[in-house]
MARNUKOL-108534 format. One record per residue (C-alpha): residue in one letter; x, y, z; residue number from 1. Coordinates in nm, 3 decimals. Each point is the difference from the previous one (the first is absolute). Layout:
N
a X Y Z NUM
...
END
This chain:
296
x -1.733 1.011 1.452 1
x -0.263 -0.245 0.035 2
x 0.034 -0.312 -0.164 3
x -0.205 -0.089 -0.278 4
x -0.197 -0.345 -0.145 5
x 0.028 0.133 -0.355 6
x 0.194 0.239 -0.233 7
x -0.131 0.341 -0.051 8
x 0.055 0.276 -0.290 9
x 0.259 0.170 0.234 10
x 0.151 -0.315 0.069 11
x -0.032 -0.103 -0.363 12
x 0.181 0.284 -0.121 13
x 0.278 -0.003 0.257 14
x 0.066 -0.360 -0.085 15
x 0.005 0.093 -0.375 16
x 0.266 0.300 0.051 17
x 0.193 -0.233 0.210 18
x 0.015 -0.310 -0.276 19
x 0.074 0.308 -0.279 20
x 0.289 0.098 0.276 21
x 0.128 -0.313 0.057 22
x 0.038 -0.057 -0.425 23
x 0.167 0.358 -0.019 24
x 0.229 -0.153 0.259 25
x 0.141 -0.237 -0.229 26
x 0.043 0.271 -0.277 27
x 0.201 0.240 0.228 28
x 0.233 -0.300 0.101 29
x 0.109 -0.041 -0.288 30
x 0.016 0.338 -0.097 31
x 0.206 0.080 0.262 32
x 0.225 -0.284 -0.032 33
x 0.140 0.141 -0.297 34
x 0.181 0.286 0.282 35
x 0.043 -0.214 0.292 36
x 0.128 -0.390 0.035 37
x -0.345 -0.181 0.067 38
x 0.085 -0.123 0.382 39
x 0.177 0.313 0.082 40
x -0.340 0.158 -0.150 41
x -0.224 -0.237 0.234 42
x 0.275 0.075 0.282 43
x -0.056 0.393 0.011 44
x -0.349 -0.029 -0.064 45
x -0.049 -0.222 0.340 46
x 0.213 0.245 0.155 47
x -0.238 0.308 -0.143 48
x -0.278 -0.197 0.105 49
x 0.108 -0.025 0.394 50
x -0.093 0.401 0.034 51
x -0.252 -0.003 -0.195 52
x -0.190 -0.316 0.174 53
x 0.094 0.209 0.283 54
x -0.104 0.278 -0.031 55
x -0.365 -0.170 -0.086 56
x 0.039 -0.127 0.341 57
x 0.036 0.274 0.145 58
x -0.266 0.186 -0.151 59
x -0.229 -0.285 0.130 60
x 0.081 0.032 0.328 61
x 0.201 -0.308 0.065 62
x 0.391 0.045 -0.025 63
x 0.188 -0.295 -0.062 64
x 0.090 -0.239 0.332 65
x 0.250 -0.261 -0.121 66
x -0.077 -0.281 0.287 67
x 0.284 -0.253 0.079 68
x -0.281 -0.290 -0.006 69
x -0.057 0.078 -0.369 70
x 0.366 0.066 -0.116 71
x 0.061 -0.331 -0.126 72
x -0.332 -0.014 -0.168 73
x 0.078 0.340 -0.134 74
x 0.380 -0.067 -0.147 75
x -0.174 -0.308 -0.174 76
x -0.296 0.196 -0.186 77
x 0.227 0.270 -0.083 78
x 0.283 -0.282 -0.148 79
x -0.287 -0.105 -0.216 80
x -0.086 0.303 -0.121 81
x 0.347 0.094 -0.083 82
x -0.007 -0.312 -0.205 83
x -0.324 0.021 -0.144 84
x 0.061 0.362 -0.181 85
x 0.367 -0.127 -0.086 86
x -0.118 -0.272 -0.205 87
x -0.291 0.279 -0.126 88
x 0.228 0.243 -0.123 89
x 0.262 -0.205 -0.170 90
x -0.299 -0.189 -0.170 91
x -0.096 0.325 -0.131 92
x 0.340 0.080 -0.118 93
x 0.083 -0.324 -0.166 94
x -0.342 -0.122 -0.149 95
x -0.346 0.202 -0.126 96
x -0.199 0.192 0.232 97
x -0.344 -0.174 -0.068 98
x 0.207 -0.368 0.023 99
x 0.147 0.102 0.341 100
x -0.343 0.108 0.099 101
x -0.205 -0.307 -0.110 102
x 0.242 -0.253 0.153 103
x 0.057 0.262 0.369 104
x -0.408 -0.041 0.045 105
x 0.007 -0.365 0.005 106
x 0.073 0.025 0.362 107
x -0.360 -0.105 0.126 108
x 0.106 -0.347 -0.160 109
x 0.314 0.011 0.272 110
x -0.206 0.194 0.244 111
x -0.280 -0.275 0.016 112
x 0.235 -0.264 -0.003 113
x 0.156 0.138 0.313 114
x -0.279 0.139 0.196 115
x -0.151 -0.378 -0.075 116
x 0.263 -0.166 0.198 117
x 0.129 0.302 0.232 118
x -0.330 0.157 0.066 119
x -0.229 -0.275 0.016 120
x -0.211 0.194 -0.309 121
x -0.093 -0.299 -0.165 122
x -0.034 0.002 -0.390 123
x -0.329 -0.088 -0.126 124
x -0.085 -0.161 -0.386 125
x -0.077 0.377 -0.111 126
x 0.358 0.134 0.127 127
x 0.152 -0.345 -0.139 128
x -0.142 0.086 -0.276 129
x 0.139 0.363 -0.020 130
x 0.363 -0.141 0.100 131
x 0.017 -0.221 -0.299 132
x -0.160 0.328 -0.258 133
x 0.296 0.189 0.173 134
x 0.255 -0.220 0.017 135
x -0.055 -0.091 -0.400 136
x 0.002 0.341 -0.043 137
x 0.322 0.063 0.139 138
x 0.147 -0.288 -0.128 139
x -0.096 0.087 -0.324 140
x 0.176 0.368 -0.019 141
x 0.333 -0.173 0.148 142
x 0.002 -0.238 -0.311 143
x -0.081 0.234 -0.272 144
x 0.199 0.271 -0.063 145
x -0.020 0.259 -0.357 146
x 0.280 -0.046 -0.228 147
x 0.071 0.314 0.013 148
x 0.203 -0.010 0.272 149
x -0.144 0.250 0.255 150
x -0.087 -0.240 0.273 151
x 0.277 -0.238 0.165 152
x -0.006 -0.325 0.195 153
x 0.168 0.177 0.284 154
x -0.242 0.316 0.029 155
x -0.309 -0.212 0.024 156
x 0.163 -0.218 0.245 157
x 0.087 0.276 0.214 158
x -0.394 0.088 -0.039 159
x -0.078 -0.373 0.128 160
x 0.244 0.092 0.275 161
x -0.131 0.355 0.114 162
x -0.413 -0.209 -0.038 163
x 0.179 -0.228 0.267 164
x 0.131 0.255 0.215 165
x -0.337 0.202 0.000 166
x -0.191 -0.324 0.100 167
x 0.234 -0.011 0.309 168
x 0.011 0.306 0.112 169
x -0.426 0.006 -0.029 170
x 0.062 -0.372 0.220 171
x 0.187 0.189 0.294 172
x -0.209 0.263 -0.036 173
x -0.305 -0.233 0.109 174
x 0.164 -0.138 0.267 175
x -0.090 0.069 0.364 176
x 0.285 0.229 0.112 177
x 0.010 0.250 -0.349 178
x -0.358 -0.004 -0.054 179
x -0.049 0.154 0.387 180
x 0.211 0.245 -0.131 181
x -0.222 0.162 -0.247 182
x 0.059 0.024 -0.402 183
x 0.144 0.337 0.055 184
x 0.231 -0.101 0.213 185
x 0.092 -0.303 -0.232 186
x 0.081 0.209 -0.265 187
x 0.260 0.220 0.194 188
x 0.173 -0.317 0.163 189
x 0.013 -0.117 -0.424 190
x 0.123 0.410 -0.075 191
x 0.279 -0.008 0.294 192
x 0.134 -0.346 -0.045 193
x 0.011 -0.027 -0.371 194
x 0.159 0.351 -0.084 195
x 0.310 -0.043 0.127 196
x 0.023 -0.428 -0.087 197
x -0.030 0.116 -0.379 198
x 0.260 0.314 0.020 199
x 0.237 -0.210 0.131 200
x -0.077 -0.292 -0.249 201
x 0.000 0.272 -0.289 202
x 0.331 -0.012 -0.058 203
x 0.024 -0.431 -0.053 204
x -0.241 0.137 -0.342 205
x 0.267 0.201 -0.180 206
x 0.033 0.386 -0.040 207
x -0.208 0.203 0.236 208
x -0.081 0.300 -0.232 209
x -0.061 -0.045 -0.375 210
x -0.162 0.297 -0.199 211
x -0.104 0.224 0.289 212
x -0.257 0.288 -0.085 213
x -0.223 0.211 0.194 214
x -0.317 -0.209 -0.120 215
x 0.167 -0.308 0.181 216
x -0.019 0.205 0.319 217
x -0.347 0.087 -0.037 218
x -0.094 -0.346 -0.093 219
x 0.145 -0.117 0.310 220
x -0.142 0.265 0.268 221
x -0.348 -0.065 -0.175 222
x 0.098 -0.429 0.068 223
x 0.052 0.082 0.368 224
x -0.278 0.279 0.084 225
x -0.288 -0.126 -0.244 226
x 0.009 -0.379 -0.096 227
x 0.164 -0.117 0.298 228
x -0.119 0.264 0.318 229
x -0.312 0.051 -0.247 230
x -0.125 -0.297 -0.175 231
x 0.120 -0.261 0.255 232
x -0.189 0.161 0.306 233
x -0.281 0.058 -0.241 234
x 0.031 -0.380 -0.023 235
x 0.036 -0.107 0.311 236
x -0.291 0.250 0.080 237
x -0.294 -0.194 -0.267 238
x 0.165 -0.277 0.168 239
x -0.134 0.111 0.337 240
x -0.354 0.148 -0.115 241
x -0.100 -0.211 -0.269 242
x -0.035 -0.364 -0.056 243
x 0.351 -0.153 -0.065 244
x -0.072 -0.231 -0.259 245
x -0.190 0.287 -0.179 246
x 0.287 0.231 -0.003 247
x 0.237 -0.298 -0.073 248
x -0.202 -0.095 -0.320 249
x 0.084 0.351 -0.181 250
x 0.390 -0.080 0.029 251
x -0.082 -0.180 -0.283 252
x -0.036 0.325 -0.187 253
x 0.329 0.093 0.090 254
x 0.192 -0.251 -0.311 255
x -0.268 0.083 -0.217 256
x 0.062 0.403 0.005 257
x 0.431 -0.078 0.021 258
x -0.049 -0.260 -0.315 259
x -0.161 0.375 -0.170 260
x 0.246 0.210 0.189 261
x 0.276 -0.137 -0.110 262
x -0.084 -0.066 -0.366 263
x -0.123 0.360 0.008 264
x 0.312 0.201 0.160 265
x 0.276 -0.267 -0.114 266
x -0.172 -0.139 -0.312 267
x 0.028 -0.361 0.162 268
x -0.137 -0.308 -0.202 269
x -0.346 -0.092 0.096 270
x 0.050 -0.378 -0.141 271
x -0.359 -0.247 0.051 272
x 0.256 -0.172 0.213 273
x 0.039 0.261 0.252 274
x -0.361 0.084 -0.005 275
x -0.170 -0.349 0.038 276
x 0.251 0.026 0.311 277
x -0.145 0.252 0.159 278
x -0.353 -0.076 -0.080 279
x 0.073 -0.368 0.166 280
x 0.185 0.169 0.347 281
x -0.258 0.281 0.023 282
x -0.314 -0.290 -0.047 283
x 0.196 -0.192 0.275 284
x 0.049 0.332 0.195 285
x -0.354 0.026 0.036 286
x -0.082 -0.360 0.061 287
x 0.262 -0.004 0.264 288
x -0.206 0.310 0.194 289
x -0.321 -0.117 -0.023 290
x -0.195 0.003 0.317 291
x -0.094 -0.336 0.129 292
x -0.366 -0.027 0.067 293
x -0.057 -0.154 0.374 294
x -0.143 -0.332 0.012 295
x -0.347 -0.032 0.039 296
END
């Protein structure tokens, strides 16, 4: 498809079904962590993911080629992403959806601050700006926790960790040798890599099985086909059509709908902590995507 200067209504909508997706996302995780051990969950869903990712492939016309010039590349992407959803989906399991969301989407503060030094994208006084809204935000939701007890130290850390371990594996992904490669192809170096890295970590996280049910099952298949086959390519496809700091400006959405998600399905606490949080990441979010206007 043709690329375009501005977002559309098709484009607009897409985008919108995609951030709804990506907040459901967080729901079913947890949801489904209540059957399956949360890294033997993000294990089998990676490995689900390879024939679904593809199959897409296929469809398209363009198997998958695994080159040797972009092995190492790939092994590294895929390690990240392996770590990145490992931190995600014990975050989910040990603290609140919605905190584990807010604190996971301040990875354009660790994105910026990489691609600044790594990718010669220098960061202007807006995007300064935006890092500081961001990183306040985030710092914020680490320090206060409800007394209630639903949210741990350790869960949001391992959010902190899997916003870290996105922001790499979006840094390889813009270097030279992955980004010849195509986001498609990206995303089933991430699939085949991390699948099998988190099975065989699974078992360092305690009891493989816990309450299995048929609804676990379901919630996984629909992980592997729709939110990661489905909503990542959708991704990766805005990504390639419409402007990127456009399409990245919505992920601030994404907190916003798991902060209601979650207090919705699991009756979390929606504190004015939590919530001047995620207003302060999402204003950085967008600050941090802003378009630079050339220089007269």
């Amino acid at each position: 498809m043709q690329r375009k200067d501005q977002l559309d209504a098709f484009g607009g909508s897409v985008l919108l079904g995609v951030t709804l997706l990506l907040a459901v996302n967080q729901i079913t995780v947890k949801l489904g962590s209540a059957g399956l051990q949360p890294v033997f969950y993000a294990g089998l869903r990676s490995v689900l993911a390879i024939f679904f990712v593809w199959g897409w492939l296929v469809f398209q016309g363009r198997p998958p080629r695994l080159h040797r010039a972009t092995l190492g590349q790939g092994l590294l992407i895929g390690t990240l992403f392996a770590a990145e959803f490992l931190f995600l989906f014990l975050a989910i399991d040990l603290t609140t959806v919605g905190r584990a969301s807010v604190i996971m989407y301040s990875m354009p503060v660790w994105f910026a601050i990489l691609a600044h030094f790594g990718l010669n994208e220098r960061v202007s006084k807006v995007k300064a700006a935006g890092l500081v809204l961001a990183f306040s935000g985030c710092a914020w939701a680490l320090l206060s926790r409800p007394a209630t007890g639903e949210a741990s130290l350790a869960g949001d850390l391992c959010a902190l960790g899997a916003a870290w371990g996105w922001a790499l594996t979006a840094f390889v992904a813009r270097r030279p040798v992955m980004r010849a490669e195509g986001p498609e192809m990206q995303l089933f170096w991430m699939v085949l890599v991390s699948g099998p890295l988190l099975v065989l970590a699974a078992p360092f996280f305690g009891p493989l099985i816990r309450d299995l049910q048929p609804i676990h099952i379901v919630l996984l298949v629909f992980q592997a086909s729709v939110v990661v086959a489905g909503g990542f390519i959708s991704w990766l496809w805005l990504m390639s059509v419409y402007p990127s700091s456009t399409v990245a400006s919505f992920s601030f959405l994404t907190p916003v709908l798991s902060l209601g998600l979650g207090a919705l399905v699991f009756g979390e606490s929606l504190t004015w902590s939590i919530l001047g949080a995620a207003g302060f990441v999402a204003a950085g979010i967008v600050l941090i995507n802003r378009p630079v206007k050339p220089a007269a």
